[in-house]
N, C-alpha and C positions, 0 to 999 in steps of 0.2 A: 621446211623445218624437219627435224629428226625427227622420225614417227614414234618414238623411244623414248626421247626426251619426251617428249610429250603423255606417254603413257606414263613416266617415273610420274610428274608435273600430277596428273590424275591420283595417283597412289598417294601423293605427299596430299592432297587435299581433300581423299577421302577418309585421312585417318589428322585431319584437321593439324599438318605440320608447318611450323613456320619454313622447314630444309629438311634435308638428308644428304647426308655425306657417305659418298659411293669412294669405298680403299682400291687401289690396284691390285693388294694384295689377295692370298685367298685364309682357309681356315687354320692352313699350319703355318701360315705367315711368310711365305713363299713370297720369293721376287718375281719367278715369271711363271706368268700363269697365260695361259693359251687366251689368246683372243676367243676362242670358241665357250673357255670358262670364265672368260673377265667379265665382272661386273661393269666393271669401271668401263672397259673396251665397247660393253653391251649398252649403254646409256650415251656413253660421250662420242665414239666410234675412234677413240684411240688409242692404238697400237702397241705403245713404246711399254717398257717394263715398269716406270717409275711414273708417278700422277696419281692426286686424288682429285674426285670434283663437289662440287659443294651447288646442290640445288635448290631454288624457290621456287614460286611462282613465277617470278619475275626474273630473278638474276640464274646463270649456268657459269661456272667458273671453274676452271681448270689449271691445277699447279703443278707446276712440270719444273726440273728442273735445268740446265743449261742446254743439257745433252738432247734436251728434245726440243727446242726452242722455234725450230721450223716448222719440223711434221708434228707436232700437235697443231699446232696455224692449217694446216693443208686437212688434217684430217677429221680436229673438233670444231666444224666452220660456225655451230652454232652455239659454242661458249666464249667466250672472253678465257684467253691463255696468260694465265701469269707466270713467268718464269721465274724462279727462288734464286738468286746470288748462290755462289757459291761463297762455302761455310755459314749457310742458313738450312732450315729445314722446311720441307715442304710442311709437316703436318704444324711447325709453330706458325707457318703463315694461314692455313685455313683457321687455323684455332683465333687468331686473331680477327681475321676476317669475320669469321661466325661469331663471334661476343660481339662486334658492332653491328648487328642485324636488331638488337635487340632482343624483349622477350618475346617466345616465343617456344614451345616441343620441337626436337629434333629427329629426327630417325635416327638410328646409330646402327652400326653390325656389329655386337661386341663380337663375336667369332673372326676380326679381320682388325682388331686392334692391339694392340699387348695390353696388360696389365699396368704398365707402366704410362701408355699414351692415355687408358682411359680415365688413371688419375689425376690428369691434367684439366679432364675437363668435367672438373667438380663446381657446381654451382649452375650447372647447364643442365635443364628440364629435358629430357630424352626418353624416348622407347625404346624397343627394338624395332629393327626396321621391317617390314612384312617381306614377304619371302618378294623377287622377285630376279626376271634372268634366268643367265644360265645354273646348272644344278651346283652343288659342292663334288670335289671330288679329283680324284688323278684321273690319268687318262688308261691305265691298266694295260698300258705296252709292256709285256716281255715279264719275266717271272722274276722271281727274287734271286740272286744268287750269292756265295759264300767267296769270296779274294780267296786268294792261298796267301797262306804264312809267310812264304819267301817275297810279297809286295806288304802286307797288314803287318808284317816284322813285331808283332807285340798284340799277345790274347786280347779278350773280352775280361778277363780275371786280371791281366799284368795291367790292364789301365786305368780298371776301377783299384787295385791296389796301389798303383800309383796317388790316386786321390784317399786313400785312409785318412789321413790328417783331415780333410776335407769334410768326412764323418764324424772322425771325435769330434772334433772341436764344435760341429754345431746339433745342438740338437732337434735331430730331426731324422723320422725311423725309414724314411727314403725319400730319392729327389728325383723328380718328374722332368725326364728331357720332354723340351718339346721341340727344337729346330729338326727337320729331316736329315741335314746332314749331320748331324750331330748323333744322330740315332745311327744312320750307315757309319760312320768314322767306328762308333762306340762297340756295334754287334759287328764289325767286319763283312757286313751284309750289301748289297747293290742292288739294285733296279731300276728298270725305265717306266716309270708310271708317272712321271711329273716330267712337263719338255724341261726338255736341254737339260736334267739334274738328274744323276744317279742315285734317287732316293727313294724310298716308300712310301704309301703310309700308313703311318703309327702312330703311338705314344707307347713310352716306356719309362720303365720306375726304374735307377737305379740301388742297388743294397750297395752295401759293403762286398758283398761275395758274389752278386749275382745281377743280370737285367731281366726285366721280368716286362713282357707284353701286359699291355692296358687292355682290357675290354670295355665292351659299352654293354647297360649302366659297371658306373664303375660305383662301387660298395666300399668302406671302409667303418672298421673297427673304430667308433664314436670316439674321438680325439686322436688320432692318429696324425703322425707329425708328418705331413708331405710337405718338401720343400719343394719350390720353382722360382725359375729366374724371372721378374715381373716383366723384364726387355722384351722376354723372346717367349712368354707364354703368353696367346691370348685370354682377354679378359671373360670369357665364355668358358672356357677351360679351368679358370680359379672359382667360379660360381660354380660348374659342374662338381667339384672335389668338394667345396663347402657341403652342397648339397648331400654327398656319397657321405659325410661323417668324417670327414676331414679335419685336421687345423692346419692352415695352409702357412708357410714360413717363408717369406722373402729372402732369397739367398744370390750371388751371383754364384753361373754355373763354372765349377772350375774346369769343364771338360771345352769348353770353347778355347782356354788358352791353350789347353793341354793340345789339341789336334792340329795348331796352329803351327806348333813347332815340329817336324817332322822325323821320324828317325830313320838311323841308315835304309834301311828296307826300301821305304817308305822314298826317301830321297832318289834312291837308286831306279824304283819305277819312274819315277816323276821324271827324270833325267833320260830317260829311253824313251817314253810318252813323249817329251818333247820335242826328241831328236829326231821322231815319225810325223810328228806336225811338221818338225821343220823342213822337211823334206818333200813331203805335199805340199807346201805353200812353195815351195822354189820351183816344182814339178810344174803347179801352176800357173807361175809366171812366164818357166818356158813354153810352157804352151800356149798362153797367148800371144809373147814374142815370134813364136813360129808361125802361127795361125795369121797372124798379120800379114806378115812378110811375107806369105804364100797367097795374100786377097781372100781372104776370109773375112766376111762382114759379122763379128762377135758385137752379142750385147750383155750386158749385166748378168741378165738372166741364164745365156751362153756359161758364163764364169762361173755361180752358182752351182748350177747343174754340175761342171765339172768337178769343182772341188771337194763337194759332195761327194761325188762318184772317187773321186781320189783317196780322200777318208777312209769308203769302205775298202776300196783294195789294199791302204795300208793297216787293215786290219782293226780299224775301230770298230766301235761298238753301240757306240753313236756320239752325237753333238754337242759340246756343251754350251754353244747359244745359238742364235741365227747368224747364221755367216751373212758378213756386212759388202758387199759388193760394190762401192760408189765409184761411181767414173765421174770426173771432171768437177762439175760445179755441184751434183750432190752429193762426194766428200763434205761442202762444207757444213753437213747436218752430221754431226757426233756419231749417232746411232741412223747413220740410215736405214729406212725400213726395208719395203719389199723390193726388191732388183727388177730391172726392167728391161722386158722381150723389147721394147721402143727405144730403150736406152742404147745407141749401138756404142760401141769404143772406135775413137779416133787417134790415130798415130798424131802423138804430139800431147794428148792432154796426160793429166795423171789419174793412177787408179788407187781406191784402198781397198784394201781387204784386209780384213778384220775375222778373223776366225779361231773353232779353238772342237776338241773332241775329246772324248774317253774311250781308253784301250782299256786291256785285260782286269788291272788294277782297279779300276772307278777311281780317279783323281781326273780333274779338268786339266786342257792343256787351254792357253789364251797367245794371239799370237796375229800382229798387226804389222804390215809393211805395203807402203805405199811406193810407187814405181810407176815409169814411164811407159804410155802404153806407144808399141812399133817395135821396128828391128833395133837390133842391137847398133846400128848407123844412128837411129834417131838422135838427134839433138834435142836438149833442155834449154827453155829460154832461163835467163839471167835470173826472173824471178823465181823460177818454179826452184831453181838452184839455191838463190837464199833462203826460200823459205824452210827448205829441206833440212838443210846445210846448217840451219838455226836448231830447228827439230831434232837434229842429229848433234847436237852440241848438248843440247839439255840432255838427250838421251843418254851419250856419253858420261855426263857429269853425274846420273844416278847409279850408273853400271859401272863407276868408279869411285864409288862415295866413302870416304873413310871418316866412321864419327866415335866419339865415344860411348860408351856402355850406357842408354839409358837414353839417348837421341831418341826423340820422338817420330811419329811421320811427318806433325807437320814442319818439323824441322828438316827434313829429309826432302817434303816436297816442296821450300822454299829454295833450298840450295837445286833441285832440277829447274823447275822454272826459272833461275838467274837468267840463264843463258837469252830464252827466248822475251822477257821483260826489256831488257838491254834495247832488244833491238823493235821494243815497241809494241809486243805479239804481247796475248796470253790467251790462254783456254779454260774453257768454263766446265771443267771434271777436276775429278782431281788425278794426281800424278800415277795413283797406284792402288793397289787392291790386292789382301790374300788371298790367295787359291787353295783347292784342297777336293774336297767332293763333290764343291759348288765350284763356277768358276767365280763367283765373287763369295770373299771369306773376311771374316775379321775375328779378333785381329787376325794382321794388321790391316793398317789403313794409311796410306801416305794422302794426305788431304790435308786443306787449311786448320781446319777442325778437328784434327786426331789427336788426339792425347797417348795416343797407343806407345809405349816403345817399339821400338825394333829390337828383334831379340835372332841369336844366332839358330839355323835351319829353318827358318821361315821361308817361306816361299811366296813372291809376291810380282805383280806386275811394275814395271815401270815404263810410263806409257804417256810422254811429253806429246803435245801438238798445236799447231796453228791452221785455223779453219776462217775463211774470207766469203762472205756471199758472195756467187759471181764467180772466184777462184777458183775453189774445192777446197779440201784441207791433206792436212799432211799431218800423219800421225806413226810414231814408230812406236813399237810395244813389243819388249822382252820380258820373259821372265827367269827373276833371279832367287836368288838366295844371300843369307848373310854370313860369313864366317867372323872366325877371329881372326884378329888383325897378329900376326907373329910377330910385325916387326914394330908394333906400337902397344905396350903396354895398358888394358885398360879402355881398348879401341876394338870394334866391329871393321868387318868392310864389305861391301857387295860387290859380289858376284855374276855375271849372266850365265845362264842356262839355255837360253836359246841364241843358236846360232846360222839361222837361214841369212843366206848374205843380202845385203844392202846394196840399191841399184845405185852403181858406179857415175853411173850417168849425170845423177842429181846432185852429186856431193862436189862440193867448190872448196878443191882440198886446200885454196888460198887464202879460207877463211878457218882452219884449221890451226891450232896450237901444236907447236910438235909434241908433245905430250898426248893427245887428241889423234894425232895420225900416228905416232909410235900402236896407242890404244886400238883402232881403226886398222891399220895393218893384219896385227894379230888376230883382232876378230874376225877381219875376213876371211881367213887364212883356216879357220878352225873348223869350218862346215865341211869341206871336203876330208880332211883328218878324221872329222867323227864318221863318214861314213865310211 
């Protein structure tokens, strides 16, 4: 038994709890949070970025959702793993789960919920939960630092003037960011004090004319109109402000869609950024086709190590996730976890890698291709070729998607997925995700569930896959953007941005539409040109 679980189990029963519900998340409502700082990670013993679990005496339950649907199995041996469908959410499935326990006090962490999750659960008898775990906090890697103008293309002044309107119209005498990147996009600011995220942290007030650092306690002039987004502030953070003399106003933030869309500057880093990813992942590749060919016994961890090491010499600055490593049959876990010195590579099976970094700028790069591991002679069996060859057709059909003004994602991520439906596959993520200072952004969001539009300069992954236990999986991920369509009135269309080539080996150009390999030609064709 987890000696952890068992101590939380002690805690919920000295403070007489029917549960407590341990977030993944932490206090700025962060996605990844270090296993050394996870709660969640600290109790359950797992890994993956997304999961909350829900404790009694008796029951440990863990909700993950598709992406983690193995390694939480392997790594929470002592809860019951429920994995959420995709277009569900993990917190309305504990929410429900917890109402059928009956009555009963809960632990809660309002510090690791929003405002919005914790109005949900009104009619639920709660505490706070007692301290336990690791500390709050970042990890205090590397100092703050300021972008130049010629990547931040537009002040700290030109963006809150952008939102005036935003101002007049509500009243309210300033509005409290709380997301981290939202804070770096907004002060032009970066750091590494949260993994894999170039952000701070803080709180900041925005004015009309100015951003203004938060202190602790924070004090206010007895009614004073702070606005925050109830989404993206936690519910510990709205108590705090009532408490300073506050009147707190529920607003959505307008600066999340504003960052989403990116301007020339802005685009033009991004576009360089990627074209240094994409050149370390192909760097990579050849290196382990050489490494083979020459009797080199490489394992996962071999790969890792490398790409890492490739990163820094093409001048990043650091990571924007954990680079994903799977050989063979652990492809078929979405996010696989740790890389493995045991895991060797065999000529013949397939490899992902899944990786992504920040240069000069602070924007994330994200950037997924799977390929055959041996020399350039190796052969693909039949299947490893359809499965690809499918992957690469949906993939195709988002990196050429022409819709009208106002398409949503999940309309977006309906027409990528045709491809691999047809032929009986589907994947349990969704197709796409914004990028920006995080490697995951919204908007947008191309998923079952999105209501998002697509909107033109957006910047977003498209990132189709089919994953077999036993197989591996195969998954291809570029990132694009949106323009206008010239030659359709009234019409968007996407674009790729990355263009590291695609292994020739696996693509069954028989199963190709001429349209498809017209497409397929020219991409390949492009990565040597850019460099």
């Amino acid at each position: 038994m987890n000696q952890r679980l068992v101590q939380f189990r002690k805690l919920l029963e000295q403070n007489q709890l029917l549960a407590g519900l341990v977030r993944s998340t932490d206090a700025y409502l962060n996605e990844y949070v270090s296993a050394e700082k996870s709660r969640r990670a600290y109790v359950t013993g797992f890994t993956g970025s997304a999961g909350d679990a829900l404790v009694s005496a008796d029951r440990a339950i863990l909700f993950v959702d598709g992406r983690y649907e193995i390694q939480a199995a392997q790594e929470a041996i002592d809860f019951e793993v429920r994995v959420i469908p995709l277009g569900s959410s993990i917190e309305s499935a504990w929410q429900k789960e917890l109402r059928s326990w009956g009555e009963g006090r809960v632990g809660l962490e309002t510090d690791r919920m929003s405002v919005t999750l914790f109005d949900q659960l009104k009619g639920i008898d709660w505490i706070e939960l007692p301290d336990f775990g690791p500390s709050v906090g970042g990890d205090s890697e590397g100092e703050r630092w300021s972008i130049p103008e010629s990547i931040f293309g537009e002040s700290t002044l030109q963006k809150l003037k952008r939102a005036e309107s935003f101002f007049q119209d509500n009243p309210i005498d300033a509005f409290l960011i709380g997301p981290l990147d939202e804070i770096a996009w907004l002060s032009n600011q970066r750091a590494f004090e949260f993994p894999y995220q170039a952000v701070f942290s803080a709180r900041a007030l925005a004015y009309p004319d100015r951003l203004d650092w938060v202190s602790k306690p924070m004090f206010f002039r007895q009614g004073t109109r702070i606005g925050l987004d109830p989404d993206l502030t936690p519910e510990s953070v709205r108590r705090e402000l009532e408490q300073a003399g506050a009147r707190v106003v529920f607003l959505k933030s307008p600066f999340q869609a504003m960052k989403s869309v990116k301007n020339p500057a802005e685009l033009n880093h991004i576009r360089s950024a990627i074209a240094r990813a994409d050149r370390v992942v192909d760097e990579t590749q050849r290196w382990i086709s050489e490494q083979m060919e020459h009797g080199a016994a490489l394992s996962e961890n071999d790969v890792d190590q490398h790409v890492r090491e490739r990163y820094k010499k093409s001048g990043a600055t650091g990571l924007s996730f954990k680079p994903i490593c799977a050989a063979a049959k652990n492809a078929a876990q979405v996010h696989y976890g740790v890389p493995s010195q045991n895991e060797k590579l065999n000529a013949g099976d397939l490899f992902l890698l899944d990786t992504g970094a920040y240069y000069e700028g602070g924007y994330a790069t994200d950037l997924t291709r799977t390929f055959l591991l041996g020399g350039r002679s190796q052969l693909a069996t039949e299947l490893q070729k359809k499965i690809f060859t499918t992957v690469l057709k949906a993939a195709i059909a988002g990196m050429t998607a022409r819709f009208p003004i106002g398409t949503t994602g999940a309309q977006l991520d309906a027409l990528v997925r045709d491809p691999i439906w047809r032929e009986g596959y589907t994947y349990p993520h969704g197709t796409g995700h914004g990028i920006g200072v995080n490697v995951h952004e919204a908007p947008p969001r191309i998923s079952p569930a999105s209501s998002f539009p697509m909107e033109e300069n957006q910047v977003f992954s498209i990132e189709p896959g089919v994953y077999i236990e036993g197989f591996g999986g195969v998954r291809i991920e570029n990132l694009c953007t949106v323009i206008r369509d010239s030659e359709r009135s009234g019409f968007l269309k996407v674009i790729p941005l990355s263009f590291c080539p695609l292994d020739d080996r696996l693509i069954d150009t028989g199963l190709l539409t001429s349209s498809e390999m017209t497409f397929l030609t020219h991409y390949q064709s492009k990565f040597p040109v850019l460099l």
